[in-house]
Structures are given as structure tokens and as C-alpha cells.
Backbone as CSV, one residue per row, in Angstrom:
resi,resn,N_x,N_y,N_z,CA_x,CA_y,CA_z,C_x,C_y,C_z
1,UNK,-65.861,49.846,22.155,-65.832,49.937,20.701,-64.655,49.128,20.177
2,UNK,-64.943,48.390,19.616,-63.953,47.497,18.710,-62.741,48.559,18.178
3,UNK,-61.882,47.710,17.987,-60.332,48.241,17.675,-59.651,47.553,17.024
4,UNK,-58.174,47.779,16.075,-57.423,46.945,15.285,-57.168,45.686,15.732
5,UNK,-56.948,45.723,16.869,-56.536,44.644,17.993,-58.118,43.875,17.712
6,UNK,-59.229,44.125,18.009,-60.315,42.931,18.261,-60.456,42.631,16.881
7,UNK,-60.469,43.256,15.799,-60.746,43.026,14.252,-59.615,42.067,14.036
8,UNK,-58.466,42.558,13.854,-57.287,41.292,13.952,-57.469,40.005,14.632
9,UNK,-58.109,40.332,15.476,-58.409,38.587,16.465,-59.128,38.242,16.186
10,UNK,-60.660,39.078,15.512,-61.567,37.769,15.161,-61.279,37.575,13.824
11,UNK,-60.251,37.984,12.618,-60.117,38.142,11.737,-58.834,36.726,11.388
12,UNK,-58.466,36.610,12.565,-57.266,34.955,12.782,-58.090,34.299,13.257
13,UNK,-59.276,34.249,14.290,-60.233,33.513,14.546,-61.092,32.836,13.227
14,UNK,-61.483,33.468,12.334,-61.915,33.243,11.181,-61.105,32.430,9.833
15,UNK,-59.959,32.756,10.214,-58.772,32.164,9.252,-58.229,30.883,9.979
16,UNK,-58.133,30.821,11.304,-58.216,29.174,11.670,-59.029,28.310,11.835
17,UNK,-60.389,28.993,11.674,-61.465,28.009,11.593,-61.856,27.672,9.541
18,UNK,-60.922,27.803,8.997,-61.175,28.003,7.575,-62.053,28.503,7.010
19,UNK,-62.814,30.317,7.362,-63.514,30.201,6.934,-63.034,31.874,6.572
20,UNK,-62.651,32.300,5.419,-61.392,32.747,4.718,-63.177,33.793,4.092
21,UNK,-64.077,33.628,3.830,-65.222,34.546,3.471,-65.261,35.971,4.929
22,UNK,-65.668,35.317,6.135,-66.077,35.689,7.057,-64.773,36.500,7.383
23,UNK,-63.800,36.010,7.369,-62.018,36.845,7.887,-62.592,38.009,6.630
24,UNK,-62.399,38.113,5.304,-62.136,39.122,4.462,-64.032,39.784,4.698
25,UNK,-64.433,39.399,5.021,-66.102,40.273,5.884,-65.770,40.908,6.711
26,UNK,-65.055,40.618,8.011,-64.405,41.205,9.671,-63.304,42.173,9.011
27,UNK,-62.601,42.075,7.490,-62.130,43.171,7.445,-62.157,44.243,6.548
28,UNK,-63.410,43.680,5.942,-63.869,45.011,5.362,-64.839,45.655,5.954
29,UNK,-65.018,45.287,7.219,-65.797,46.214,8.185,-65.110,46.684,9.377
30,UNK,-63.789,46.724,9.365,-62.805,47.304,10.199,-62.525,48.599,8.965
31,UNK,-62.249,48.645,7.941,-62.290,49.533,6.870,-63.754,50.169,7.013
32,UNK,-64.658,49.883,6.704,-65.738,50.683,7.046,-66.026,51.387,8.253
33,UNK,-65.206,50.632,9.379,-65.755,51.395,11.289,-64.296,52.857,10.371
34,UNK,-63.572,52.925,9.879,-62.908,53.944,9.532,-61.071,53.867,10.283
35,UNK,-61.184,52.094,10.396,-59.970,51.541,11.357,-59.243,51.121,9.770
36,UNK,-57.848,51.870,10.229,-57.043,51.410,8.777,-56.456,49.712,9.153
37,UNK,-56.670,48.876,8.310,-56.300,47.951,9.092,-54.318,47.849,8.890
38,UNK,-53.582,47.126,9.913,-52.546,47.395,10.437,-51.836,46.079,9.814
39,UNK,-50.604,45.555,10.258,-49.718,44.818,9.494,-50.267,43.406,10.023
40,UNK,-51.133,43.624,11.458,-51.532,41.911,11.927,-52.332,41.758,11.259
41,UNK,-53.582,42.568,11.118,-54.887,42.405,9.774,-54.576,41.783,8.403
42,UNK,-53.770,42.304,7.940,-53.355,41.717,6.988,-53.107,40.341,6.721
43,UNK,-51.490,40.809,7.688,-51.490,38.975,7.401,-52.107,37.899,8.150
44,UNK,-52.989,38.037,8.569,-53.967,36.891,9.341,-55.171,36.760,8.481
45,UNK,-55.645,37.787,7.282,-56.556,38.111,5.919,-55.419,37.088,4.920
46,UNK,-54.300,37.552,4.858,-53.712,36.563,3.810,-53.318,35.261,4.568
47,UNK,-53.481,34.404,5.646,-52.993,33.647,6.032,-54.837,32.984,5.719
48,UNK,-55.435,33.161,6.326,-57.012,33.280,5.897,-57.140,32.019,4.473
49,UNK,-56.830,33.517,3.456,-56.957,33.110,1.974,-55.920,31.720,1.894
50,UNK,-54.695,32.292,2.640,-53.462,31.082,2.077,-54.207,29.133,2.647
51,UNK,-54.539,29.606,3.428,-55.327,28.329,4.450,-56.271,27.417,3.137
52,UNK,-57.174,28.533,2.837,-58.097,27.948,1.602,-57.628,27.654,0.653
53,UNK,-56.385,27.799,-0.040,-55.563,27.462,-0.959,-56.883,28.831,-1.980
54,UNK,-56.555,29.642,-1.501,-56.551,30.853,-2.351,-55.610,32.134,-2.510
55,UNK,-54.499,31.799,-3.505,-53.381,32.508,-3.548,-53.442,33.986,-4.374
56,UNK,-54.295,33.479,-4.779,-55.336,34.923,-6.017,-55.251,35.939,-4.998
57,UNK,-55.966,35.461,-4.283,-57.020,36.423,-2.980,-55.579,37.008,-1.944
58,UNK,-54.986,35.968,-1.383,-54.020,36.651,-0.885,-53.350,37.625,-1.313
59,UNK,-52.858,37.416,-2.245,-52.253,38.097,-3.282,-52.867,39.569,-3.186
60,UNK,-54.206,39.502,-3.401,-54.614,41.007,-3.344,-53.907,41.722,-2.140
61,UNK,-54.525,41.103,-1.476,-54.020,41.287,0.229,-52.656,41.565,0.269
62,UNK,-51.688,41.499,-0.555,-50.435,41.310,-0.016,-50.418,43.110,-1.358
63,UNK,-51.173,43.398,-1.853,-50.638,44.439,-2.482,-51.375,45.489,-2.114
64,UNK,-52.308,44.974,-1.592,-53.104,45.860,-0.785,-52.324,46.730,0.283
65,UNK,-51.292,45.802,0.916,-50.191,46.104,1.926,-49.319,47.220,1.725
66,UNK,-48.910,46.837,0.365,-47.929,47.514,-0.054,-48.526,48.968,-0.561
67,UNK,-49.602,48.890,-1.221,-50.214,49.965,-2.041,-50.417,51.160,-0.299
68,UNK,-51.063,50.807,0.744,-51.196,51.423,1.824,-49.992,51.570,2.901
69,UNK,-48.677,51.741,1.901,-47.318,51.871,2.950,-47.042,50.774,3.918
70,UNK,-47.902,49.639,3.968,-47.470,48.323,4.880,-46.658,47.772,4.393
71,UNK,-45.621,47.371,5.114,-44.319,46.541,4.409,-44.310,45.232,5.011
72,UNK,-44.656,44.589,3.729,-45.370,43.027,4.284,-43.856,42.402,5.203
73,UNK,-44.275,42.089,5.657,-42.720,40.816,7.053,-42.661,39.931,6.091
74,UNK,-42.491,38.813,6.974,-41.761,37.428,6.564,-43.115,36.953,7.052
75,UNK,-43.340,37.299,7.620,-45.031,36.613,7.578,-46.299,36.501,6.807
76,UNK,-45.794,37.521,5.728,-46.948,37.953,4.828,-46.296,36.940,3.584
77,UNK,-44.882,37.166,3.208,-44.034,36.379,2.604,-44.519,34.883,2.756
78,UNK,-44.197,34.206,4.055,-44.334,32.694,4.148,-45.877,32.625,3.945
79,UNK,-46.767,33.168,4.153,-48.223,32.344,4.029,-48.292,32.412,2.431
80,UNK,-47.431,33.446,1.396,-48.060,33.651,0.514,-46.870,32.090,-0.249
81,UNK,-45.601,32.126,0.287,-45.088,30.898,-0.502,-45.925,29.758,-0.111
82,UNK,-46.398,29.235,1.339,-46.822,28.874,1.676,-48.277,28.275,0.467
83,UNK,-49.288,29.320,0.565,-50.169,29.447,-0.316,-50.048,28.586,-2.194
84,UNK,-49.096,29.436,-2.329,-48.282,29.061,-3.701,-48.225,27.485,-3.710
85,UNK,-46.877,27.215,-2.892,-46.633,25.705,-2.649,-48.166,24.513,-2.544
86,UNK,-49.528,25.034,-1.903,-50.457,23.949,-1.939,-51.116,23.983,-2.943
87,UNK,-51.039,24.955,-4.061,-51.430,24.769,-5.130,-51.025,24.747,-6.677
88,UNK,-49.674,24.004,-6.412,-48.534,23.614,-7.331,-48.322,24.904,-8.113
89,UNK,-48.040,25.945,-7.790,-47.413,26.968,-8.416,-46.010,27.515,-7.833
90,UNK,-44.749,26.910,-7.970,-43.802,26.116,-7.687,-42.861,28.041,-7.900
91,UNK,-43.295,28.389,-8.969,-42.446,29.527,-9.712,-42.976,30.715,-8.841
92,UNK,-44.170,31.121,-8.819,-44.915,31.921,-8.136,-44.043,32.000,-6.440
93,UNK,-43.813,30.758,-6.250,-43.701,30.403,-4.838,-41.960,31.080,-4.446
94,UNK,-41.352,30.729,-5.826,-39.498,31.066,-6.024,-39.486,32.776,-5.584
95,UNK,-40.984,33.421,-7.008,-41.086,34.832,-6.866,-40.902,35.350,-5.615
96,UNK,-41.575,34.972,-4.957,-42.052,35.299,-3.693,-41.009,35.300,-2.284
97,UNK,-40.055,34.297,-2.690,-38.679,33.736,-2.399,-38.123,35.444,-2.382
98,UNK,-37.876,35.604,-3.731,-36.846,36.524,-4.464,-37.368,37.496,-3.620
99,UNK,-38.276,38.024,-3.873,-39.095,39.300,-3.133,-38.491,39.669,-1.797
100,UNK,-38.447,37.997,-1.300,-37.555,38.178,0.459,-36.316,39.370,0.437
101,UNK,-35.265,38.731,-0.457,-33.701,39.074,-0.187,-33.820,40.201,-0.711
């Protein structure tokens, strides 16, 4: 039976092949098997979105984190400046900065 661990892997599997639909599909059916998803789910869902230059979407993802007691890393941080930066939102990207320290 699938686990956080295999949902997380095909869920970065999906986010390096750019296909940022299918990652946020693999994890809303880790939420449905009744698997809370964990701090790698996440950010490999927002690294996903950040890839597609969808910072909207990450974004959910990144409050999604927070709203469920996950305390996003520096990893959830860099994909989302990351994100920001490829789609000239320069200020968004500072926010996100600030958020760090």
C-alpha cells in the first residue's frame, strides 16, 4: 500500500517531468488514501507549480503548509522566490525573502 514516501516520489517525479497537473492529482489522492501529506509533499507540489511558472498555485501550497502546522523550510521558501523571480514579480519574491529572517 502506497505511503507518504511513494506519493512524495511520484509527486517530484511529476514536478520534474513538468507536469505540475498530474503532481497536484498524486496529491490530492494521497489526501483522499487518508495520508496527511508531510513537509516533502509539499514542497515537491510547490516546486511542481514553481517549475511551471505558477506562483498562484504554489502559493496555495505554501499556505496550505502553514494552515496544517507544516513549517515550510528553506525549501518551500526558495522554490517559491524562485517561482516569483521567473515571472517578474521582483517584490513578491523580496516578501518571501523577509518571511525567511
Amino acid at each position: 500500500r502506497p505511503n507518504e514516501v511513494t506519493y512524495s516520489s511520484l509527486i517530484n517525479t511529476f514536478a520534474r517531468a513538468n507536469q505540475p497537473d498530474k503532481a497536484a492529482e498524486m496529491f490530492q489522492l494521497m489526501q483522499q488514501q487518508g495520508i496527511r501529506p508531510d513537509e516533502v509533499a509539499c514542497n515537491s507540489l510547490i516546486n511542481a507549480f514553481a517549475r511551471a511558472n505558477q506562483p498562484d498555485r504554489a502559493t496555495e501550497v505554501f499556505q496550505l503548509m502553514q494552515q496544517q502546522g507544516i513549517r515550510p523550510d528553506e525549501v518551500a521558501c526558495n522554490s517559491l522566490i524562485n517561482a516569483f523571480a521567473r515571472t517578474n514579480q521582483p517584490d513578491k519574491a523580496a516578501e518571501m525573502f523577509q518571511l525567511m529572517q
